[in-house]
Every structure is written in structure tokens, then in C-alpha cells.
BADREN-176285 format. One record per residue (C-alpha): residue number from 1; residue in three letters; y, z negated, x. Coordinates in steps of 0.05 Angstrom, whole numbers, always signed. Example, Ala and Ser with C-alpha at 12.3 -4.5 7.8 and 13.67 -1.06 7.14 Angstrom:
<kolmi seq="1" type="ala" north="-90" up="-156" east="+246"/>
<kolmi seq="2" type="ser" north="-21" up="-143" east="+273"/>
end
This chain:
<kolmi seq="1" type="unk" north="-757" up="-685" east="+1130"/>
<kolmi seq="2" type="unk" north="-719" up="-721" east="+1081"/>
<kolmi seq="3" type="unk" north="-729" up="-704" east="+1007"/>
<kolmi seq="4" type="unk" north="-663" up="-658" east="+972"/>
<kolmi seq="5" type="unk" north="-641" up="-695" east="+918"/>
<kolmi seq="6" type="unk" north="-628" up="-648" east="+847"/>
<kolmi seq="7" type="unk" north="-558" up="-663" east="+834"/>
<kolmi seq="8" type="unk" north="-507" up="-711" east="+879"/>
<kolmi seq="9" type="unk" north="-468" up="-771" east="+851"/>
<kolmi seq="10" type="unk" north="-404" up="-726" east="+831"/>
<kolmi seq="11" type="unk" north="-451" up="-671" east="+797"/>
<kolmi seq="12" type="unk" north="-490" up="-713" east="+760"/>
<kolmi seq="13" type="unk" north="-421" up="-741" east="+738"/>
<kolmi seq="14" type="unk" north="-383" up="-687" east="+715"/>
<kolmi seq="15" type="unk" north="-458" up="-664" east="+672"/>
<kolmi seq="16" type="unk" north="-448" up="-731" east="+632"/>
<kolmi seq="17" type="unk" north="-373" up="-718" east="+625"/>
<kolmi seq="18" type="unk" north="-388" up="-657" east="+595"/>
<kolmi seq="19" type="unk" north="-444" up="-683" east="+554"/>
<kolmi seq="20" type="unk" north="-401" up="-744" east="+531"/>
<kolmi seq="21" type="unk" north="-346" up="-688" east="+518"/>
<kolmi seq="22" type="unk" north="-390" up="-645" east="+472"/>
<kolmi seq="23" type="unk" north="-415" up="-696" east="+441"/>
<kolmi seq="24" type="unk" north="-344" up="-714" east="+410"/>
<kolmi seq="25" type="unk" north="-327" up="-649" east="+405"/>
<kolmi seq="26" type="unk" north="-385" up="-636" east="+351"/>
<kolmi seq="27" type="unk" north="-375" up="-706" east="+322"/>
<kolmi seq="28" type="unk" north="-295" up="-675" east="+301"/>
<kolmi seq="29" type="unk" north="-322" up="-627" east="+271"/>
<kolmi seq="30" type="unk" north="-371" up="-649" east="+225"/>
<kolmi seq="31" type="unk" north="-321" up="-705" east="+201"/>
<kolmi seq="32" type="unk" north="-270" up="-646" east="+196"/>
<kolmi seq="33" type="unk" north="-321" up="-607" east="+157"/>
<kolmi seq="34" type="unk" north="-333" up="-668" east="+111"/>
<kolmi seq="35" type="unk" north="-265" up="-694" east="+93"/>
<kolmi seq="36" type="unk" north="-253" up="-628" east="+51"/>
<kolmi seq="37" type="unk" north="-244" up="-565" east="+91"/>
<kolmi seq="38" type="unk" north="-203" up="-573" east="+146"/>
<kolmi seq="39" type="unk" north="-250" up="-537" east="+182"/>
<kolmi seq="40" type="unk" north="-255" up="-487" east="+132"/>
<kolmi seq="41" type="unk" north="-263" up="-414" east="+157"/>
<kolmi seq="42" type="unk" north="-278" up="-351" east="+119"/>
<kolmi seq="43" type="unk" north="-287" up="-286" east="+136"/>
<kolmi seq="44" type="unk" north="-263" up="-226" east="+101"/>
<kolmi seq="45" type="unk" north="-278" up="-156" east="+106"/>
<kolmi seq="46" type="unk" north="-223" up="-104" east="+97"/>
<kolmi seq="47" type="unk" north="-225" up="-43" east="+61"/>
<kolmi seq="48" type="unk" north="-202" up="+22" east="+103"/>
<kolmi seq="49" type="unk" north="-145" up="+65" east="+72"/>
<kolmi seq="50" type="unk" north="-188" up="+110" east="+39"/>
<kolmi seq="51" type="unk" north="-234" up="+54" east="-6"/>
<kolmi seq="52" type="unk" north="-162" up="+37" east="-32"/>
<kolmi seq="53" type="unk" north="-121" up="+82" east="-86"/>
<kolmi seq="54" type="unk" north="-69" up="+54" east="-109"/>
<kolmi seq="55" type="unk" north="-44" up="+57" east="-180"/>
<kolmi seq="56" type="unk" north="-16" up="+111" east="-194"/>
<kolmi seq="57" type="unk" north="+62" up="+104" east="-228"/>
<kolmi seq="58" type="unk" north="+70" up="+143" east="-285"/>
<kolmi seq="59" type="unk" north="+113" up="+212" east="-291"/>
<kolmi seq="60" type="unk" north="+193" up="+206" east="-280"/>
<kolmi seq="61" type="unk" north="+219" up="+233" east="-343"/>
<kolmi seq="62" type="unk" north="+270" up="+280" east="-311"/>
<kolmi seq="63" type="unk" north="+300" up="+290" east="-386"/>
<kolmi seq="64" type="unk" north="+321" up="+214" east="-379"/>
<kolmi seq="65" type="unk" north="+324" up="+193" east="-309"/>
<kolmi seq="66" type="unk" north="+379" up="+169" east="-274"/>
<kolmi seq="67" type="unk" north="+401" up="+187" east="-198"/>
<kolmi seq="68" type="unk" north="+369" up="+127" east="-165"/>
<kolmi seq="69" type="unk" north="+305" up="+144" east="-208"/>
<kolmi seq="70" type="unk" north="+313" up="+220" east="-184"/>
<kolmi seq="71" type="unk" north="+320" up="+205" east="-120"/>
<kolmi seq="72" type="unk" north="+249" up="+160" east="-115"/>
<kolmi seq="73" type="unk" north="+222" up="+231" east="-122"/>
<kolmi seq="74" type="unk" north="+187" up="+274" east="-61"/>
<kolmi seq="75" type="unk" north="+229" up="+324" east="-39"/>
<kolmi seq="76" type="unk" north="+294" up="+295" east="-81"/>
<kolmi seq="77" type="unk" north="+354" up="+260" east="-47"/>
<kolmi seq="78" type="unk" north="+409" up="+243" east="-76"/>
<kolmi seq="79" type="unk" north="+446" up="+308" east="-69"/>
<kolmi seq="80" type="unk" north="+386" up="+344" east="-106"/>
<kolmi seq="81" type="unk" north="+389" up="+277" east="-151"/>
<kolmi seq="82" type="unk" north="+461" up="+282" east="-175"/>
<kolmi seq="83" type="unk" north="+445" up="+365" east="-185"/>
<kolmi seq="84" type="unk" north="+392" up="+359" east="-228"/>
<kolmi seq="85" type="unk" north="+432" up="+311" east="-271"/>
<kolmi seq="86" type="unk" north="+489" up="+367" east="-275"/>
<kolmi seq="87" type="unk" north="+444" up="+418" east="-300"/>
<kolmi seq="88" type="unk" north="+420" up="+372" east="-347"/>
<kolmi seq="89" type="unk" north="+490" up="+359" east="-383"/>
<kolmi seq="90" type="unk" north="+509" up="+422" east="-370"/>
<kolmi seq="91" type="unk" north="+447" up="+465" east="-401"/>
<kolmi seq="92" type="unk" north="+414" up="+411" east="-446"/>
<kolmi seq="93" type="unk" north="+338" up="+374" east="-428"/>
<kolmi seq="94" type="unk" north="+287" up="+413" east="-393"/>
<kolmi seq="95" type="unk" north="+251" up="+453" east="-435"/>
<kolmi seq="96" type="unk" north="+184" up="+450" east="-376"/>
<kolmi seq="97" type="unk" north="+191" up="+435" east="-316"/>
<kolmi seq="98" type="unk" north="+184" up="+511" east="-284"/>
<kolmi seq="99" type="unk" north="+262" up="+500" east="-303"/>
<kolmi seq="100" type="unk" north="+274" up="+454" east="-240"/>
<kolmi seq="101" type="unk" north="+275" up="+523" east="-211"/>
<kolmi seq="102" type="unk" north="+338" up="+538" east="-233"/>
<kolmi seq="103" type="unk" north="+368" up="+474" east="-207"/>
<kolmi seq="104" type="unk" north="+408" up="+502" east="-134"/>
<kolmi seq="105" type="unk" north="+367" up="+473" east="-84"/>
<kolmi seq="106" type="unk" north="+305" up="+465" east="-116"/>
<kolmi seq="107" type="unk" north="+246" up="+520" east="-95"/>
<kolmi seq="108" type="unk" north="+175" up="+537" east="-108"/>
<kolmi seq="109" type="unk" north="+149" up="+493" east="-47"/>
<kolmi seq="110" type="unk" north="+197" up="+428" east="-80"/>
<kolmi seq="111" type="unk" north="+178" up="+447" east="-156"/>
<kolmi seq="112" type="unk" north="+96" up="+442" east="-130"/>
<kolmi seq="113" type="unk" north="+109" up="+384" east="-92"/>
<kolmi seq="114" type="unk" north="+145" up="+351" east="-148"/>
<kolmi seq="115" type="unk" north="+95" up="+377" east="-205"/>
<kolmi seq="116" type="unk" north="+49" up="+319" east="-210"/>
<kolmi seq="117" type="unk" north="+108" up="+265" east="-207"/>
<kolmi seq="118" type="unk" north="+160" up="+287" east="-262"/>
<kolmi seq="119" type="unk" north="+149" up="+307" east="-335"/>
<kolmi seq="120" type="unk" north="+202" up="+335" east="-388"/>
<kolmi seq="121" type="unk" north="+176" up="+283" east="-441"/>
<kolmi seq="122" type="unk" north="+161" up="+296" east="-506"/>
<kolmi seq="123" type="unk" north="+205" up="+364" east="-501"/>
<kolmi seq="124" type="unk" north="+144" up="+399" east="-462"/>
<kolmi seq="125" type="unk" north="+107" up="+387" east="-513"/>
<kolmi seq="126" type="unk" north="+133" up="+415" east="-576"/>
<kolmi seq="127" type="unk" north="+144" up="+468" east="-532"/>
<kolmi seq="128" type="unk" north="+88" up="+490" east="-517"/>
<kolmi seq="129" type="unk" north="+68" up="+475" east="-594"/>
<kolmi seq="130" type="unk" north="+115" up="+528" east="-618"/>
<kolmi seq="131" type="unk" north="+96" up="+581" east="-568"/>
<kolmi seq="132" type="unk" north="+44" up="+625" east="-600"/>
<kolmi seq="133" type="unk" north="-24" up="+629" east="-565"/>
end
């Protein structure tokens, strides 16, 4: 019985093709690595919605705001926009913002969406200075 070789001629080739192959292959990349980061990889975690808060913008004065302002509001278009505008020239500033109730279109379910967003500037304030406690 004739002894098996380990690998034929066309095995044992393609191993030292491969070998010659990696061999370049890793000598690329340290040269790459070397000449300044062109093989320069980092990895970044990213935060999930709820580690980010975002700043928050500040009150829309609805005393001084104009329609495209108004209408950057939740709940406000630019129907509801354009309305509160009219009550405004026609009844003077807001006094507090409960007063958005009387603007047609504008509910309880609107007004407490809208409550954190808007303020009546400095109005609401000596208001509530001159009401007795």
C-alpha cells in the first residue's frame, strides 16, 4: 500500500496563495494604519430617544406673535392662527391665557395642550400682582 500524501500539488497551491494573499493583505493595512488614519475606524454608541431631551424653546408670547409663529403651536393652524390674532385687535392682549378660551375654536382639551407652550408676557404678571390674595 502506497503511502496518502497530506495535501496534492493544486492544494498545497492554492494554501500558499492564500498565505501569500494574507500576507499582503495585513501588510496594507498596517502601512494604511501608519500613513495617518486611513484606516481609521471608531465606534460610537448612540443614545436611545429617551437619554436625549431636547432643549426646550421658550413660551410663544401670544400677546406678540405673529400667524406663522401661532401656527408653530400644537393644536393651532392657521385658521385658529389668524383667529387668535382677531381677538387680539379686537379685545386688547390677553390678560392669562384661560382667555384663549374665548377665542372660537379654541377648547379646554386645545387650551391644556397649549398651556405649557404660550405665555401672555409680562401682562400675566401684573395681573396676577393686582389680584388680591
Amino acid at each position: 500500500m502506497k503511502p496518502r500524501r497530506f495535501l496534492t500539488k493544486s492544494e498545497f497551491g492554492l494554501l500558499v496563495l492564500t498565505a501569500i494573499f494574507m500576507c499582503l493583505l495585513l501588510f496594507a493595512a498596517g502601512r494604511g494604519a501608519n500613513r495617518g488614519g486611513s484606516w481609521d475606524y471608531r465606534i460610537t454608541a448612540r443614545a436611545s430617544q429617551e437619554d436625549v431631551t431636547p432643549d426646550k424653546a421658550p413660551p410663544v408670547d401670544i400677546n406678540t406673535a405673529d400667524a406663522e409663529e401661532l401656527d408653530t403651536l400644537p393644536g393651532i393652524g392657521p385658521v385658529l392662527a389668524e383667529r387668535i390674532i382677531a381677538w387680539r385687535q379686537a379685545n386688547g392682549p390677553f390678560m392669562e391665557i384661560e382667555q384663549l378660551l374665548e377665542v372660537s375654536g379654541i377648547g379646554e382639551a386645545t387650551l391644556a395642550e397649549l398651556r405649557e407652550f404660550v405665555t401672555v408676557g409680562e401682562q400675566e404678571q401684573t395681573h396676577r400682582q393686582e389680584e388680591p390674595e
